[in-house]
C-alpha positions in Angstrom: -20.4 -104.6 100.5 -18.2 -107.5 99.2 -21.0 -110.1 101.2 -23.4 -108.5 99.5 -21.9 -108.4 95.8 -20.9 -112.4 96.8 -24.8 -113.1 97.3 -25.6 -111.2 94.1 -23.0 -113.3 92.2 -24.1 -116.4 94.0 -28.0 -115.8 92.3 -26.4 -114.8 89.3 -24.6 -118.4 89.2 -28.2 -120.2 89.7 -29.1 -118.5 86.8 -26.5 -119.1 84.3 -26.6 -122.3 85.7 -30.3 -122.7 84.6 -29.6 -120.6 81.4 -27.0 -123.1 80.1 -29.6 -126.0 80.6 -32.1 -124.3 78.8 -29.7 -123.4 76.1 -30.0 -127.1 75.0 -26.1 -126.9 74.1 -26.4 -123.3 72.9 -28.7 -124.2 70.2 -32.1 -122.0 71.5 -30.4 -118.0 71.3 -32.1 -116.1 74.0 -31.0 -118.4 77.1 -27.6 -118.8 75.8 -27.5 -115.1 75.5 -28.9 -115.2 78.9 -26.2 -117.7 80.1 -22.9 -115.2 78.8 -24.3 -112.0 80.7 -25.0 -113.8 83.6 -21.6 -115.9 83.7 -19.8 -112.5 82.7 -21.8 -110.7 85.8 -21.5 -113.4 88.2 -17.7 -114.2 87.2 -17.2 -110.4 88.0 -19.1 -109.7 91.3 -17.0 -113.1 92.7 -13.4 -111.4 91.9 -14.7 -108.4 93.5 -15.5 -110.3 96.9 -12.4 -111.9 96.6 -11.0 -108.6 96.8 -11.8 -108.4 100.7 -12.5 -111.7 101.3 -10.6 -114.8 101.7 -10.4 -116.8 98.9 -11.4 -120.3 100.0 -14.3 -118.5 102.0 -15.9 -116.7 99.1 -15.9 -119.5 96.2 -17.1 -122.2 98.7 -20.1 -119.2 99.6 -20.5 -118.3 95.6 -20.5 -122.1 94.9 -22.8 -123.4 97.4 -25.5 -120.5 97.3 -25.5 -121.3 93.3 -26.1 -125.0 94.0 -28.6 -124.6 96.6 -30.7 -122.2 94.4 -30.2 -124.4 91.0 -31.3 -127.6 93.3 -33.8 -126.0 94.9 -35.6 -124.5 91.8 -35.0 -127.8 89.8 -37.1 -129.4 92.9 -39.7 -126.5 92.6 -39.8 -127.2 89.1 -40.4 -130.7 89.5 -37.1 -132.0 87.5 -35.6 -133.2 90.3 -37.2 -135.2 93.1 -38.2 -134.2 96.6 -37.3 -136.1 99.1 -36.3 -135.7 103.0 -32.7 -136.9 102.4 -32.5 -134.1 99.6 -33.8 -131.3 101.6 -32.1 -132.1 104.7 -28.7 -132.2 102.7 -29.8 -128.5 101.2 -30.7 -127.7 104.2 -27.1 -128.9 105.4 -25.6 -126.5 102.5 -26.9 -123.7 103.7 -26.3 -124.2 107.2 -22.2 -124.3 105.8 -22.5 -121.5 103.6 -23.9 -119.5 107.0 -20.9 -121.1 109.3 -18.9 -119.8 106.8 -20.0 -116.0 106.7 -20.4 -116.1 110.8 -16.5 -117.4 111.1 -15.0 -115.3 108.5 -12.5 -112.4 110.0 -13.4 -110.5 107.2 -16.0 -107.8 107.2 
């Protein structure tokens, strides 16, 4: 259950992530509302993984799933460029985030 609630959280960081961009510096209300329910929700389902699992193991998992999802959509989007270097270093990310889950002890 706490790998699942990790991915949730993870998603959940994308999104704030996004939120707080589209905010424009909290000026536009509904994505800054957007940005403290998800940060709240995401903050939350992270200090419940780290209940179970190991520290360094979950933020580096609840960090890099966030990252992958905000570059990936921001290359979806078109605000961020495509390139092969780019997706093989995503690519790379998620391979770690992976290596990560298969080495953990924790269950």
């Amino acid at each position: 259950m706490a790998w699942f609630v990790l991915v949730v959280s993870g998603v959940l960081e994308a999104v704030w992530a996004g939120a707080l961009s589209a905010s424009e510096g909290f000026t536009k209300p509904v994505p800054s509302v957007v940005f403290v329910i998800t940060l709240i929700l995401s903050m939350a389902g992270l200090a419940y993984a780290m209940r179970t699992l190991p520290v360094g193991t979950a933020y580096a998992v609840w960090v890099g799933i966030g990252a992958v999802l905000t570059v990936v959509y921001g290359m979806a989007t078109k605000v961020e460029p495509v390139t092969a270097l780019r997706v093989l270093l995503v690519l790379g990310l998620i391979g770690c985030i992976v290596g990560l889950k298969l080495t953990s002890s924790s269950q």
